[in-house]
C-alpha positions as CSV (number, residue, x, y, z in Angstrom):
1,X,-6.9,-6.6,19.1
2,X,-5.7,-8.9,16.2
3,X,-6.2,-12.1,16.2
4,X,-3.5,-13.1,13.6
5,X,-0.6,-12.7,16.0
6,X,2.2,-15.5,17.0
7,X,3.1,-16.3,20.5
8,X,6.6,-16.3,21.2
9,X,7.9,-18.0,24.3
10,X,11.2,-18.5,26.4
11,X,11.8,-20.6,29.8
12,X,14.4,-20.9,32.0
13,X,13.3,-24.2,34.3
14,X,14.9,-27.2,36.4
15,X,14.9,-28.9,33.3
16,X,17.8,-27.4,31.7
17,X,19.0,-25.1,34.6
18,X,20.6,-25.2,38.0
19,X,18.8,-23.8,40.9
20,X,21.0,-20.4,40.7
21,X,20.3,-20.3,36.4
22,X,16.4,-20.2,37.5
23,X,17.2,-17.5,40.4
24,X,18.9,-15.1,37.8
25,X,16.4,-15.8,35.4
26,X,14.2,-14.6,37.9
27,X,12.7,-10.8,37.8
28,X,12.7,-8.5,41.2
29,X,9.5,-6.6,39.8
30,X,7.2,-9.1,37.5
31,X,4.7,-6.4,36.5
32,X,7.5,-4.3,35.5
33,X,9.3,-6.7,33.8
34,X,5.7,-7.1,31.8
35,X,5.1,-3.7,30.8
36,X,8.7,-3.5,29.6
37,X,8.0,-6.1,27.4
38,X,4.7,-4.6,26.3
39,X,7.2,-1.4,25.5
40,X,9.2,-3.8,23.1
41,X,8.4,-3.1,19.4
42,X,5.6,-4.7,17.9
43,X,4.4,-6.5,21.3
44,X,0.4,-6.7,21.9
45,X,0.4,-9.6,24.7
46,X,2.9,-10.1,27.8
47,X,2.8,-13.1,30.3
48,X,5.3,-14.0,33.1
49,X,5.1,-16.7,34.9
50,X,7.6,-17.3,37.8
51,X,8.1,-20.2,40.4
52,X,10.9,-22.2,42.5
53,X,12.0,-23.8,39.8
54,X,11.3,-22.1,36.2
55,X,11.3,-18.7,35.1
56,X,9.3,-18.0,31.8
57,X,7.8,-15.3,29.6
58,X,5.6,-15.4,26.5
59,X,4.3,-12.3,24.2
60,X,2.6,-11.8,21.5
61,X,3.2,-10.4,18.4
62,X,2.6,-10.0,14.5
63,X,5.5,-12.2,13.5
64,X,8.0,-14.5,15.0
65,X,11.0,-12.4,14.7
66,X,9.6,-9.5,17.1
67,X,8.9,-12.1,19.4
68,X,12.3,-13.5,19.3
69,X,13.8,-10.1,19.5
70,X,11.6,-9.0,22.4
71,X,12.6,-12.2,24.4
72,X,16.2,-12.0,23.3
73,X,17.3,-10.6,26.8
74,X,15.1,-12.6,29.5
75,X,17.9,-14.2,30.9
76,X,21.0,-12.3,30.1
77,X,23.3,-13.7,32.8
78,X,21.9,-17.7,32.5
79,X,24.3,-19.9,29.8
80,X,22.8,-20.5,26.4
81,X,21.7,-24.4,26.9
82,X,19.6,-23.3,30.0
83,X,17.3,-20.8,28.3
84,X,14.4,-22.5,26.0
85,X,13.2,-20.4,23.3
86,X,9.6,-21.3,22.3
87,X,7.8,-21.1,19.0
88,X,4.0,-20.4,18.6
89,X,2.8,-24.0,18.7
90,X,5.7,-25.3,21.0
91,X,4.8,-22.1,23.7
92,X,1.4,-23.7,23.5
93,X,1.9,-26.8,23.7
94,X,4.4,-26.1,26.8
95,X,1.8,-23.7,28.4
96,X,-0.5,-27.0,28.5
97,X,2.2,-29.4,29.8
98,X,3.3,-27.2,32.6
99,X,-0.4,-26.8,33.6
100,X,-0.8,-30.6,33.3
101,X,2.2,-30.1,36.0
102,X,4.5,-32.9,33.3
103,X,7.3,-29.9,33.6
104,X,7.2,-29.7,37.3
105,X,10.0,-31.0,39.4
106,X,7.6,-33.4,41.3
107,X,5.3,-34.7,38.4
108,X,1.8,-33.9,38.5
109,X,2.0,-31.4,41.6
110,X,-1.0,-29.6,42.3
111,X,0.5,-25.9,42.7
112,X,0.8,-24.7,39.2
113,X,-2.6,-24.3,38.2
114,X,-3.2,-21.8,41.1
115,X,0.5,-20.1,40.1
116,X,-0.6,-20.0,36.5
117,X,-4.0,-18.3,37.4
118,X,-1.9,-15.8,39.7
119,X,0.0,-15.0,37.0
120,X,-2.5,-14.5,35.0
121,X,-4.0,-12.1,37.2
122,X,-0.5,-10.1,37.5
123,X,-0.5,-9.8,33.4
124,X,-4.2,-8.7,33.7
125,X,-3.1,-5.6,35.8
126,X,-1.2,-4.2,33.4
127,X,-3.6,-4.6,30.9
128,X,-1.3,-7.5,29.1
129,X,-3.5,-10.3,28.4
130,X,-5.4,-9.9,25.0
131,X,-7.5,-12.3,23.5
132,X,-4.9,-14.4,22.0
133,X,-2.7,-14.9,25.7
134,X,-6.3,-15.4,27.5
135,X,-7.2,-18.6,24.6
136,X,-4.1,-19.7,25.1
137,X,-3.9,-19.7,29.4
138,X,-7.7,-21.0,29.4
139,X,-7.1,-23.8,27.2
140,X,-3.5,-24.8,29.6
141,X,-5.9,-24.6,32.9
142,X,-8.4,-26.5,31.2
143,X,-5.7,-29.1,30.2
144,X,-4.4,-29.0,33.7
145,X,-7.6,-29.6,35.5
146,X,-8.9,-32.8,33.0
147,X,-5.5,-34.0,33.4
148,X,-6.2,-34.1,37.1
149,X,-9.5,-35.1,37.0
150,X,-9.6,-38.3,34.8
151,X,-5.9,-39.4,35.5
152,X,-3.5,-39.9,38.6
153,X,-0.9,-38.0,37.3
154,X,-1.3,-35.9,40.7
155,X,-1.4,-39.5,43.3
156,X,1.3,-39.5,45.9
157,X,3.4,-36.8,46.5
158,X,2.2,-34.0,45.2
159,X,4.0,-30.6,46.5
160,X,8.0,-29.5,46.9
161,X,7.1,-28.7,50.4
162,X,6.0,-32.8,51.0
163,X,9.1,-33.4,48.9
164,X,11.6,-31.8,50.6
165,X,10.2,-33.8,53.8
166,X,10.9,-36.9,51.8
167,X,14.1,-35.6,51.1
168,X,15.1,-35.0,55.0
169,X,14.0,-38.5,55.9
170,X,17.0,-39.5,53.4
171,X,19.2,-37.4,55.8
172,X,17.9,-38.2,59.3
173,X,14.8,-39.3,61.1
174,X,11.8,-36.7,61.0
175,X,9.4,-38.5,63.0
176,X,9.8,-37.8,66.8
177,X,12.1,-34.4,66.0
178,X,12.0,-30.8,66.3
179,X,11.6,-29.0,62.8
180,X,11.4,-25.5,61.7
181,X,10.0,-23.9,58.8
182,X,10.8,-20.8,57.4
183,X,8.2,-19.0,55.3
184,X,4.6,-19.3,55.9
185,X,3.6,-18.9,52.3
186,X,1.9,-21.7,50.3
187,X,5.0,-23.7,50.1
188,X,5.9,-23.1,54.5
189,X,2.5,-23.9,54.6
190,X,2.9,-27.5,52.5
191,X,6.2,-28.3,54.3
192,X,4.4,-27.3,57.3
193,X,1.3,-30.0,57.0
194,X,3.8,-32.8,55.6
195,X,6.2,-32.2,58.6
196,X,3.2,-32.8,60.5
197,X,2.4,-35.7,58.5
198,X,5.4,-37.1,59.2
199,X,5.0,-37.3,63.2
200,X,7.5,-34.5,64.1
201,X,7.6,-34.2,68.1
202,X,7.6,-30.2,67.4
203,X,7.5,-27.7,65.0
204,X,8.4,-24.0,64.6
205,X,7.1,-21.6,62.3
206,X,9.4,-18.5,61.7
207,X,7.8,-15.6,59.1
208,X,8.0,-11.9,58.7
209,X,4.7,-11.4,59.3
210,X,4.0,-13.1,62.9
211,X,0.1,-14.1,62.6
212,X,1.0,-16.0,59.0
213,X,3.3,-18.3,61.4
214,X,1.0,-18.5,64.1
215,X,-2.0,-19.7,61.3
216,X,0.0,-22.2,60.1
217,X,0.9,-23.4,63.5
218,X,-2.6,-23.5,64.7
219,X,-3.2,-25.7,62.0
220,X,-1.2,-28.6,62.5
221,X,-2.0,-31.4,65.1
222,X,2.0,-31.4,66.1
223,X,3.5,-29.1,69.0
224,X,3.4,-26.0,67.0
225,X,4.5,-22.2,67.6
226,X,5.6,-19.2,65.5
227,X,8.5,-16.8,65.7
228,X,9.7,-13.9,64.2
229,X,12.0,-14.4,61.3
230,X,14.7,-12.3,63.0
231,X,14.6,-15.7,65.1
232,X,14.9,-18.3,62.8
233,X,18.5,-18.6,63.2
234,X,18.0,-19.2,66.7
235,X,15.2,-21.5,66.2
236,X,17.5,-23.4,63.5
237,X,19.4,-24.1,66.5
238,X,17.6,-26.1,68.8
239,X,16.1,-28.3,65.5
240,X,16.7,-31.3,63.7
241,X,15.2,-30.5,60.2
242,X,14.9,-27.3,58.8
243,X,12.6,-26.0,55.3
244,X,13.1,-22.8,54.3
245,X,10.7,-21.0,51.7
246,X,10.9,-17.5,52.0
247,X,10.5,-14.7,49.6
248,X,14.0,-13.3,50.8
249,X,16.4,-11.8,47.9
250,X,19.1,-12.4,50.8
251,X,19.9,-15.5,52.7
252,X,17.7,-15.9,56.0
253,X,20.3,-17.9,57.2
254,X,24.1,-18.2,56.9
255,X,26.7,-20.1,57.6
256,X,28.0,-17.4,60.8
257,X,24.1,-18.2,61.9
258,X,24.3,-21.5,61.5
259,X,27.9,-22.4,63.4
260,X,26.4,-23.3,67.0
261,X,23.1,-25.4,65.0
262,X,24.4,-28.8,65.6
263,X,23.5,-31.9,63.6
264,X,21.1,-29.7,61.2
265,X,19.4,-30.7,58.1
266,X,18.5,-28.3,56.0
267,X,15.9,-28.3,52.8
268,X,16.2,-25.2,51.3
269,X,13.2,-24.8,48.6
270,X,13.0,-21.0,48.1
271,X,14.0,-19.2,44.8
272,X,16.0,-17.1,45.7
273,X,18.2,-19.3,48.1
274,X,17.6,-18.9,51.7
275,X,20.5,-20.6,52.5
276,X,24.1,-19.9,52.5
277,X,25.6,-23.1,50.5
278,X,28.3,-22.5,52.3
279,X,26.8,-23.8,55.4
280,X,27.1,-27.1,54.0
281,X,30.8,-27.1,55.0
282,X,30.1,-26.9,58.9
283,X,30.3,-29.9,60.6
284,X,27.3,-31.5,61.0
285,X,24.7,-29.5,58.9
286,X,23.5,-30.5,55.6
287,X,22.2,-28.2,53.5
288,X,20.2,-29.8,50.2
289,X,18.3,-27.0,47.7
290,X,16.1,-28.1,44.9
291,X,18.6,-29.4,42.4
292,X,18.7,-32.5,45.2
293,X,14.7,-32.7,45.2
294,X,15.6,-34.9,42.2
295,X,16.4,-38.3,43.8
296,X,13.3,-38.3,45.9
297,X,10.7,-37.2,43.1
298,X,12.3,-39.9,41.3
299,X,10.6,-42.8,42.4
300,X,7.2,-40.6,41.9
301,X,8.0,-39.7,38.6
302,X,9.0,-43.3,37.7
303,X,5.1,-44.9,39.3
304,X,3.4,-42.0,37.3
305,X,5.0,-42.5,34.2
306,X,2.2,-44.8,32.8
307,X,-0.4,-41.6,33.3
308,X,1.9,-39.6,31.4
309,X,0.9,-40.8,28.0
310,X,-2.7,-40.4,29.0
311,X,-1.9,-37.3,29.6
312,X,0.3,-36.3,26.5
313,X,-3.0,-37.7,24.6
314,X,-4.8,-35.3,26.2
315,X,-2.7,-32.6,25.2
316,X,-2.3,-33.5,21.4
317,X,-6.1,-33.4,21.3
318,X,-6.4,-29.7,22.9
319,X,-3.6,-28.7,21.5
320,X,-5.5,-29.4,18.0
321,X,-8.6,-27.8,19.0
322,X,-6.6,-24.7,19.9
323,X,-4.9,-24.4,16.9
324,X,-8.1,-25.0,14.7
325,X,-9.6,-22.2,16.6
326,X,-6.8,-19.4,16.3
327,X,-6.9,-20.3,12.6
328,X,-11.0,-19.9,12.5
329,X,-10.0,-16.9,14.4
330,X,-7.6,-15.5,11.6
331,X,-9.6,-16.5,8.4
332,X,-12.5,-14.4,10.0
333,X,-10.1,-11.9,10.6
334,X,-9.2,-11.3,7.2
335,X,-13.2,-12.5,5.4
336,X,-14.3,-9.6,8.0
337,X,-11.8,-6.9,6.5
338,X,-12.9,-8.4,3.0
339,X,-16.4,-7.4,3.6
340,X,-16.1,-4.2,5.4
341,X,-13.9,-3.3,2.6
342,X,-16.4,-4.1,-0.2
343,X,-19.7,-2.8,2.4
344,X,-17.4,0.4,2.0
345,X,-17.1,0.5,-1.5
346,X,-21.1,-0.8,-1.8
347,X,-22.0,2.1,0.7
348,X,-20.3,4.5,-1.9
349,X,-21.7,3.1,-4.9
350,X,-24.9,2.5,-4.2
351,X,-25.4,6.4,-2.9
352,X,-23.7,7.4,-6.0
353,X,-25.8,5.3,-8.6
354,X,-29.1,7.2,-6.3
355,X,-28.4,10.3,-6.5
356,X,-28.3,9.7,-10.3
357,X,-31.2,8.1,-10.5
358,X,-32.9,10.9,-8.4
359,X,-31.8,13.2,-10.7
360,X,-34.0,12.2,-13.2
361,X,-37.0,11.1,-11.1
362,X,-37.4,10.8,-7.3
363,X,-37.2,7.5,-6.5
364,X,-39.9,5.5,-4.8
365,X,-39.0,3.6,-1.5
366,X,-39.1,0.5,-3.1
367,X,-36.8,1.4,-6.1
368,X,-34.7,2.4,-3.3
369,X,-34.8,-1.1,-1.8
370,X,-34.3,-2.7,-5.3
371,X,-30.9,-1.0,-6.0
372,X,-29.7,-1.8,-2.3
373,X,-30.8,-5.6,-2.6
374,X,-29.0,-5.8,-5.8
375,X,-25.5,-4.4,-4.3
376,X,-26.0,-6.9,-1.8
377,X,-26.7,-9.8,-3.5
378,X,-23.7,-9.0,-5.8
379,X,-21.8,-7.9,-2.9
380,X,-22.7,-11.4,-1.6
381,X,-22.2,-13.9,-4.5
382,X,-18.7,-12.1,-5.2
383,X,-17.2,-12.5,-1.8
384,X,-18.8,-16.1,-1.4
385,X,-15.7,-17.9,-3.3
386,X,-12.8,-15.7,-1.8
387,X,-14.6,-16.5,1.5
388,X,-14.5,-20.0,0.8
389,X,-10.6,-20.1,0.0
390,X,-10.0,-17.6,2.9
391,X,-10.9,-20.3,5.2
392,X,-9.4,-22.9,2.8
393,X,-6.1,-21.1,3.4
394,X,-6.5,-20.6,7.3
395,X,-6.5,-24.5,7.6
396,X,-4.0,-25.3,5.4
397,X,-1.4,-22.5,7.0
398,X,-1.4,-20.3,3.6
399,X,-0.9,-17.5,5.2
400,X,0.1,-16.0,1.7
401,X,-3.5,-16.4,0.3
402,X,-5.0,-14.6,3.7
403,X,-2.3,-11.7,3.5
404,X,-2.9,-11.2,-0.4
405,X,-6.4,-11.2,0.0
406,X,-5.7,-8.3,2.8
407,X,-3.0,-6.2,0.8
408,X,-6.2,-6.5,-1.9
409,X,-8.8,-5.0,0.3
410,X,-7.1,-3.1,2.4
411,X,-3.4,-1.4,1.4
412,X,-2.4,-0.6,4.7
413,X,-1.9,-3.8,6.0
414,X,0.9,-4.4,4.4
415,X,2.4,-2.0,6.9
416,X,1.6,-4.9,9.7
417,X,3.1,-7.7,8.2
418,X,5.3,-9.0,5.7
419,X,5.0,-11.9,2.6
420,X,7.1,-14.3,4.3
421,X,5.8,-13.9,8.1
422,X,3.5,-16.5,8.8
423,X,1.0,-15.7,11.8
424,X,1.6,-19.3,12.9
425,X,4.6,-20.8,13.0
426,X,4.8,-24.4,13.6
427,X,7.6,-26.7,14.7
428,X,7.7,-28.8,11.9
429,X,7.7,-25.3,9.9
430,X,10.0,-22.3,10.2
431,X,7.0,-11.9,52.2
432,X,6.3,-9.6,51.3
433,X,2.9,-10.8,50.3
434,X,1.5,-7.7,48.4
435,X,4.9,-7.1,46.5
436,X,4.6,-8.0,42.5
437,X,8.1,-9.0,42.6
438,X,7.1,-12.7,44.3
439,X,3.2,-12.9,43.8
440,X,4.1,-16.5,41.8
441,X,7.2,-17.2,43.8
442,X,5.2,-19.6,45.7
443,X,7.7,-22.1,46.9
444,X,9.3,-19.0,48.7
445,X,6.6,-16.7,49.4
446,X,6.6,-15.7,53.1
């Protein structure tokens, strides 16, 4: 694969974007929605990566207006402000931030690295990760696991589903009620543990898949049990504080279900919503979604603010590295089609100029030798200055100098590529547990 490409990005996340922007941005089928963008022109690379609260993609491809044209319909139905687009150095430098968890709703949470790696794996399956994607992703994991390692960017609350606890103590009083959970994926299990945390009396656990609940039940200290999710509006009813975080692309619970509940507090944290908002109008239930996460990851964000410029330190410097090495990368790219062009033309030559020469004389061995060391050496002392300029031009950006010296040696690239498409493009330059459609979904994976 070629490693002069550009990677072109676009997100849709809680940054810009309401909780329902993010769900449309959202794809049913992930792998599909990868190999369709593998089936875009001029597309080597696809990545998706999909959570509660951001919907992204990024792709490779030999200049930035195929990337730009492949991405162009990501989010069709989400307004124009909410939908990031992403040139090569910004995608890259995003990829590291949001591994570093600085993009995340709750700053510094844990989760993405293991939803990056997932979707990672996802790409991989459909043979979408090439060499300049896997660079890229290894270099954001690596970011996200120094960041956590030599800074407290991840101290305190560090998960939606401990969040969204800290939310319903804003609402009513946790500690001593009944609570249910709905989901027993990573982010059921979360709420789950910081329900438990937070002294609840007793705590349902209402999944698809029945031993998933009972798990997660098992593993709190708390008055646990599990129930079907067919139940969970009946469970709903006799508690205090419902989280929700299924995998459901319809709500789990209404506002028809959720007329006899009570006084009900409900945190909804799936993507897709699991909760009518029009349950919010009954008397006495209050429904919050993500979008009110937000006044209680706050005060978080606000006492790990001081790590953040450690952290954005941390990412100038890889970022740097990175970009030093995809530009090694391309010189050699284009000093290794120099020299297999002129090894070519030597190969030629040489066998040429000996059958001449044995034409008039068979040649010893080492004449043989003599007249292959003296291509070389030429071949050699020729190619050193254009080398030298090739990777010259690589670290300046010339991407001019690299594609002339390519039209030179080999015509057909100019088929690839164009004079005035640089390969980089820099910003200050122009439940369902085994279903691809909600393997990173992990806020509302059941």
């Amino acid at each position: 694969m070629e490693e002069t490409g550009v990677i072109s990005g676009v997100s849709v996340s809680h940054v810009n974007a309401t909780v329902d922007e993010v769900g449309a941005a959202c794809h049913d089928d992930v792998r599909a929605t990868i190999s369709a963008l593998l089936d875009r022109d001029g597309v080597e690379e696809a990545y998706v990566l999909q959570t509660c609260n951001r919907a992204e993609a990024y792709v490779v491809t030999e200049r930035p207006a195929l990337g730009a044209a492949a991405l162009a319909d990501f989010a069709p139905d989400v307004r124009d402000g909410a939908v990031v687009t992403l040139d090569h150095e910004e995608s890259l430098r995003h990829l590291m931030r949001v591994a570093a968890g600085l993009e995340s709703l709750v700053l510094g949470e844990d989760q993405i690295l293991g939803q990056l790696r997932r979707a990672e794996s996802e790409a991989r399956a459909v043979d979408a990760v090439g060499t300049m994607l896997e660079d890229a992703l290894r270099k954001a994991i690596h970011v996200g696991e120094r960041a956590r390692a030599e800074t407290k960017i991840n101290e305190g609350v560090v998960s939606l589903g401990s969040a969204a606890v800290r939310l319903a103590e804003t609402e009513t009083a946790v500690e001593g009620s009944t609570a249910l959970v709905v989901g027993a994926g990573e982010m059921g299990a979360l709420a789950a543990r910081a329900l438990d945390s937070a002294n609840v009396d007793r705590l349902l656990v209402a999944n698809r898949t029945v031993p998933h609940a009972e798990h997660i039940a098992a593993e709190v200290a708390a008055d646990a049990s599990a129930v079907a999710l067919d139940a969970a509006a009946a469970a709903a009813g006799e508690a205090d504080v419902v989280v929700t975080a299924t995998s459901s692309t319809d709500y789990v619970l209404d506002a028809e279900a959720l007329a006899g509940a009570g006084e009900t507090v409900l945190i909804d944290i799936a993507q897709p919503r699991d909760v009518d908002p029009a349950a919010d109008e009954l008397p006495d239930v209050v429904v919050r979604d993500i979008d009110a996460l937000e006044t209680v990851t706050a005060e978080t964000r606000e006492r790990r603010r001081s790590e953040t410029d450690v952290v954005e330190a941390m990412i100038d410097d890889e970022l740097a590295r990175l970009l030093d090495a995809y530009k090694r990368k391309r010189a050699d790219d284009a000093i290794s089609g120099m020299y297999e062009s002129a090894e070519a033309v030597k190969r030629r030559e040489v066998q040429t100029a000996l059958s001449k020469l044995d034409a008039q004389g068979e040649l010893t061995d080492e004449q043989r030798e003599t007249v292959e060391a003296l291509a070389d050496a030429l071949v050699g002392q020729l190619l050193a200055a254009p080398t030298k300029s090739l990777r010259d031009a690589a670290a300046d950006d010339d991407w001019t100098t690299i594609q002339t010296a390519m039209q030179l040696f080999n015509p057909s690239f100019d088929d690839r590529a164009t004079p005035d498409a640089p390969a980089f493009e820099t910003s200050e330059a122009s439940d369902e547990e085994d279903t691809p459609a909600h393997v990173f979904e992990q806020c509302s994976d059941d």
